[in-house]
N, C-alpha and C positions, 0 to 999 in steps of 0.2 A: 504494500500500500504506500509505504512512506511518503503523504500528503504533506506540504508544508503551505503554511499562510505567514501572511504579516502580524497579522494580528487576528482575535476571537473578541468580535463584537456583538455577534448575534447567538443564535437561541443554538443547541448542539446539536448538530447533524446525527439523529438516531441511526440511519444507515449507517453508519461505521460504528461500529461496536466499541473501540480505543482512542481516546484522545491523550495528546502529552501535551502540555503545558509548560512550557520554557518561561522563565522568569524571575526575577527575586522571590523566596517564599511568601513576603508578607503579599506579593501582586497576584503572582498565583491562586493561593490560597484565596482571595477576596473574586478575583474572575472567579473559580471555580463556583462556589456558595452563590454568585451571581448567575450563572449558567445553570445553577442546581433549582435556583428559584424561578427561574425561568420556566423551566422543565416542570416541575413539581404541582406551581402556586395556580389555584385555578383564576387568576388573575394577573398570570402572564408576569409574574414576579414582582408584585407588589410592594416587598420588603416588611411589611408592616401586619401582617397575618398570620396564623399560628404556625403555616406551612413554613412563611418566610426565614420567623424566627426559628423552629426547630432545625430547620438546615443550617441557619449562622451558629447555632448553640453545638450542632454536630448530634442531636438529639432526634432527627427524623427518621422514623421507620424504614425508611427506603433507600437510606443511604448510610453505609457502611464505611467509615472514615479508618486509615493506617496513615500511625507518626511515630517512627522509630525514634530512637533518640542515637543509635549505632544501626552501623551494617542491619537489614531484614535476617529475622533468620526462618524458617519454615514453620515453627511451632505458630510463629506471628500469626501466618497466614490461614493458618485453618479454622477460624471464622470465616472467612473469605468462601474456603470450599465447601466447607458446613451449608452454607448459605446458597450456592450453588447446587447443592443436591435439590432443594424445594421448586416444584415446577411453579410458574408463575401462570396469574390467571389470565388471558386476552384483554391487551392493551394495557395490561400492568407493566410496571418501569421498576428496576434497583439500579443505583448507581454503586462501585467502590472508588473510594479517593484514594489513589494512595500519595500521598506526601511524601519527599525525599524519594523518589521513583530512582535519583541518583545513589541511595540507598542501598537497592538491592543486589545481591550480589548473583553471580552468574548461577548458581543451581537455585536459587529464588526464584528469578526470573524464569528459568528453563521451566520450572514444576508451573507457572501460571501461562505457558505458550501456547496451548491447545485452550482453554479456555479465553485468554484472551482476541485469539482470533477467530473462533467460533463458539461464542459463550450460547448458554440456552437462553431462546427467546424470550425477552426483554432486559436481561442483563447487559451492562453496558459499564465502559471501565474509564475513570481518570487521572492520569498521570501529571505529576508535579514534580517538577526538576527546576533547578536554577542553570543548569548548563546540560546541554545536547549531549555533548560529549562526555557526560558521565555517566548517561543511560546507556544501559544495554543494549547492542547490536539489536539484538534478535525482538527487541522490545519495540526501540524506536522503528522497526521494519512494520512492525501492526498495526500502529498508529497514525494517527492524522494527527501532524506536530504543528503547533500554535507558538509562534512568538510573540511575549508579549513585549509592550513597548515598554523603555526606562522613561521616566520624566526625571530629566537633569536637576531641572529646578530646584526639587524637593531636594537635593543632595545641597545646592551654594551654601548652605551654613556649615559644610561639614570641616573641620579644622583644616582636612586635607587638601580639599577640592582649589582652593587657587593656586595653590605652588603646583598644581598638574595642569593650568587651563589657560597657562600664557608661558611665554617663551621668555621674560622680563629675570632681569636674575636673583635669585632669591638666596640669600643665605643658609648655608648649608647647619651651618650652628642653629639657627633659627628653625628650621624644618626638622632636625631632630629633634629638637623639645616639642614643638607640637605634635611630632608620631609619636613622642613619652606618652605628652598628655593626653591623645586621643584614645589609647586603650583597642588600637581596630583588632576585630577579630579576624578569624579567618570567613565567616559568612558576610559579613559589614566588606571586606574586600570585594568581596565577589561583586555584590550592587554598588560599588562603589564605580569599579570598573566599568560597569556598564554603562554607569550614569557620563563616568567620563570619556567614552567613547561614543556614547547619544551626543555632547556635547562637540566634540572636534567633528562629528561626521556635521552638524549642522552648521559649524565652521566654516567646513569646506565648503557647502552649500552657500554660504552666504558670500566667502573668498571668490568663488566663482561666479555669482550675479556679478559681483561687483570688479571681476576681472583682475583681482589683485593677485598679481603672482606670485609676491613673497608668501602671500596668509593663504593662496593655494598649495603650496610647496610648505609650509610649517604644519598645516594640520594634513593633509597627507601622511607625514612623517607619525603623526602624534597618532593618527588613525592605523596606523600598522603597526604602533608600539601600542596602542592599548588593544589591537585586536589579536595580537601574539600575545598578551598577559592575559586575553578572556579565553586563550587557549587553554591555559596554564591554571594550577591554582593551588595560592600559599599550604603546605606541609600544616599541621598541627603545630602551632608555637612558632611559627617561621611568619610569619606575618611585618613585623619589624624589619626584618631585613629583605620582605620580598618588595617593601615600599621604598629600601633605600634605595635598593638597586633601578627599580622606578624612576626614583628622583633623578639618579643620575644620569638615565636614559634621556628622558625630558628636558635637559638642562645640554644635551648634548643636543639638540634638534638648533 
């Protein structure tokens, strides 16, 4: 199948049985529940109704939510196939979310490959990842994959975000006290990346209306250095120094 969009702005295509969901968790996660209430609310997702809220609370009948906190392991999943065995009634709907779908590890994913590409009728499955590339082969191949869009905006307050968003020079003393005092994790990186790569690609859009070659040829640059780092993603505790090395990158543009 491996469908790809820009973005999920409309109501979920039941003909495909698998959806994956690319994005920061917290965007994900709020598509999802919005997609759920869509589907669900006899009111076209009203937000404001018992249906609504049981989907935002993770408390409705018809939808089975997974949030690891480590790797999936298979004990997890069997609610999942529990759940699976009951025939469902005509034109009845279950959804499963599963969260962290970058999660699961390769015999996880293998034991739900038959079911997720031909579950029984009205079963239907969603996958939440923050990056493509940590879901499984065999997974993102079932699915119709959703990107979803960063808004930069919401990131300008972050301590980090101006020493990455101009070429101007920044003191290198000064940048490590604020990666001291910013505390980023290795998840806070990941959206962080994105937002700064949402940002220099709209750069270059604007460099190029305006036919500036310097600010075309700068965020170029910036745009293959932050879309090699959303390749990429900081170790456990390595966080610190996967920004220094950032900075340095940046600074060399």
């Amino acid at each position: 199948m491996d469908q790809s969009t820009e973005s999920l702005t409309s109501h979920i295509d039941t003909t495909i049985p698998a959806h994956l969901l690319i994005g920061s968790s917290d965007a994900a996660y709020k598509r999802a529940v919005i997609l759920l209430q869509q589907q669900l609310c006899q009111e076209n997702g009203c937000g404001g109704c018992s249906t609504c809220r049981m989907i935002k609370e993770q408390q409705h009948a018809s939808v089975l939510w997974f949030h690891p906190e480590k790797n999936y392991t298979r004990d997890q999943l069997d609610p999942l196939f529990a759940q699976l065995a009951f025939e469902l009634n005509t034109n009845e709907t279950f959804f499963f979310v599963i969260e962290k779908a970058d999660f699961l590890t390769a015999a996880c994913a293998n034991s739900l490959l038959k079911s997720v590409e031909e579950p029984p009728r009205g079963y239907h499955f969603l996958f939440l990842a923050e990056r493509l590339s940590g879901v499984v082969p065999t997974i993102r191949s079932r699915c119709a994959i959703h990107h979803l869009s960063v808004n930069a905006s919401s990131y300008r307050s972050h301590p980090l975000f101006d020493f990455f968003t101009s070429t101007t020079f920044h003191d290198p003393a000064v940048f490590t006290k604020a990666l001291d005092q910013s505390g980023i994790t290795e998840r806070e990186s990941v959206e962080l990346i994105d937002a700064l790569l949402s940002h220099w690609i709209e750069a270059y859009r604007t460099a190029l209306m305006a036919e500036n070659t310097q600010s075309i040829s700068e965020s170029t640059h910036a745009i293959d250095l932050f879309s090699e780092a959303h390749s990429k993603q900081p170790m456990p505790g390595s966080s610190k120094l996967f920004w220094r090395d950032l900075f340095l990158e940046i600074k060399a543009i």
